[in-house]
N, C-alpha and C positions, 0 to 999 in steps of 0.2 A: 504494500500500500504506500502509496507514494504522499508527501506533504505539501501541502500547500504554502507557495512563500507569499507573507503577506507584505501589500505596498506602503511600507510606512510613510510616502511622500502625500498620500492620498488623506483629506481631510472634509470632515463634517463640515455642511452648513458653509455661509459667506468668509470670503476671504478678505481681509482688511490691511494689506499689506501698506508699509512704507519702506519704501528702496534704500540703499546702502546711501545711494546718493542725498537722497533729501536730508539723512538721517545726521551727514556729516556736512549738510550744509550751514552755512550763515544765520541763513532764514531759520531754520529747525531748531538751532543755538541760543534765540534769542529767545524762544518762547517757554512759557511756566509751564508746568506738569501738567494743569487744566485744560492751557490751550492745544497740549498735544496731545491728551487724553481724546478732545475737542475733535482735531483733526483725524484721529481714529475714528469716531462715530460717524463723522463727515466721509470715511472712506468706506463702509460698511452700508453706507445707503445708495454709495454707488455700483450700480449693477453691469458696466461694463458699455451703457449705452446712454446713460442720462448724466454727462459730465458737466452740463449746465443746466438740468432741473431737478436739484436736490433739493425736494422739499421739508423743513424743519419749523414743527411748530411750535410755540411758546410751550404747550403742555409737554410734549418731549422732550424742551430744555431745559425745564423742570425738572424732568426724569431723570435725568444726567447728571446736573449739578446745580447750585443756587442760581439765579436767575442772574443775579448782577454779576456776576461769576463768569456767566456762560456770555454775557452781553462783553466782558471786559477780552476772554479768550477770544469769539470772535472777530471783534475788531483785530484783535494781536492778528489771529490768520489773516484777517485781512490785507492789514498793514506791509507784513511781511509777503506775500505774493503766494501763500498757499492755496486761499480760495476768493474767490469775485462774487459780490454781493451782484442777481442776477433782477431782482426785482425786489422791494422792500415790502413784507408782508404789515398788519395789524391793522391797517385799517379794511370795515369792513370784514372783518374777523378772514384773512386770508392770509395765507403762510406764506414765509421769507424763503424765497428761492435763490439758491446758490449755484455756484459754478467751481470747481476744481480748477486751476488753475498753473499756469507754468512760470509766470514772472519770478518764485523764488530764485528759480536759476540764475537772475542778474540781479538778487540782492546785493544790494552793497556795493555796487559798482554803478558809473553815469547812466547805462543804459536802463537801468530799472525803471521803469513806469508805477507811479506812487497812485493809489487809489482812495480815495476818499469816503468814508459809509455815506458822510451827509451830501455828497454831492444825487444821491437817487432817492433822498428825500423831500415828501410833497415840498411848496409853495409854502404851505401854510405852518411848519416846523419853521425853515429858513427866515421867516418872517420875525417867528418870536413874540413871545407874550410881554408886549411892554406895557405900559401904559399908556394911554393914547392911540394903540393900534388898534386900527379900524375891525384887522383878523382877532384879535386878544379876547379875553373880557377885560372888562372895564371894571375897575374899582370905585365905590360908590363913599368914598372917605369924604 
C-alpha cells in the first residue's frame, strides 16, 4: 500500500499575502502595527479582480479595531502609497471604497505622487462649520 504525500504548500480559505518587497520597503517602515494589521484586512478582501472596489464599512472597522484607530491607520496607508481612497463613503449610509495601490514603490523619492483623503471630500466638509457660513449652522448666542 503505497502513501500518500501531502502538499504542505497548499492552504485553506483566502490568501493575504505581503511580498518581500513591500515588507522591506520605506513605505511599510513607516507605519504602526495597526496600520499594517490595516493593510492585511485591506488585502484579504481583495479577490484577485477588485483592486479598486474594496468595499469597507464603518461597522467592519469597528470589527477590526477602534474606530479613531482605524481612521488614523488608514490615512497612514494612504499617505504612504499602499492604498487610494477610491470614492469616500458615509454619507447616505454608503461605504468607503478603496483601491490597492502601487505608489509605495517611489516613496521617498521626487517621483512619488502624495495623495490627499480631503481632496474626495464633499463641498460641504471643505467649506467648514464656521460661523457665518451660509453651509454651517448658525449659532444663536
Amino acid at each position: 500500500m503505497s502513501k500518500k504525500k501531502k502538499n504542505r504548500n497548499k492552504f485553506d480559505g483566502r490568501f493575504a499575502g505581503v511580498t518581500h518587497k513591500q515588507r522591506e520597503s520605506e513605505a511599510f517602515k513607516k507605519l504602526s502595527i495597526h496600520a499594517k494589521w490595516l493593510y492585511v484586512e485591506f488585502r484579504f478582501k481583495y479577490d484577485g479582480q477588485n483592486d479598486h472596489k474594496i468595499l469597507l464599512t464603518k461597522g467592519e472597522a469597528k470589527k477590526i479595531m477602534a474606530y479613531k484607530t482605524f481612521i488614523k491607520s488608514r490615512n497612514k496607508l494612504i499617505e504612504v502609497g499602499l492604498i487610494d481612497p477610491v470614492s469616500r463613503g458615509g454619507l447616505e449610509k454608503r461605504p468607503a471604497i478603496y483601491g490597492l495601490s502601487d505608489r509605495w514603490k517611489k516613496y521617498g523619492t521626487k517621483g512619488f505622487v502624495e495623495v490627499d483623503i480631503k481632496d474626495i471630500l464633499p463641498k460641504i466638509y471643505k467649506a467648514g462649520f464656521k460661523k457665518g457660513n451660509k453651509l454651517g449652522r448658525q449659532s444663536k448666542r
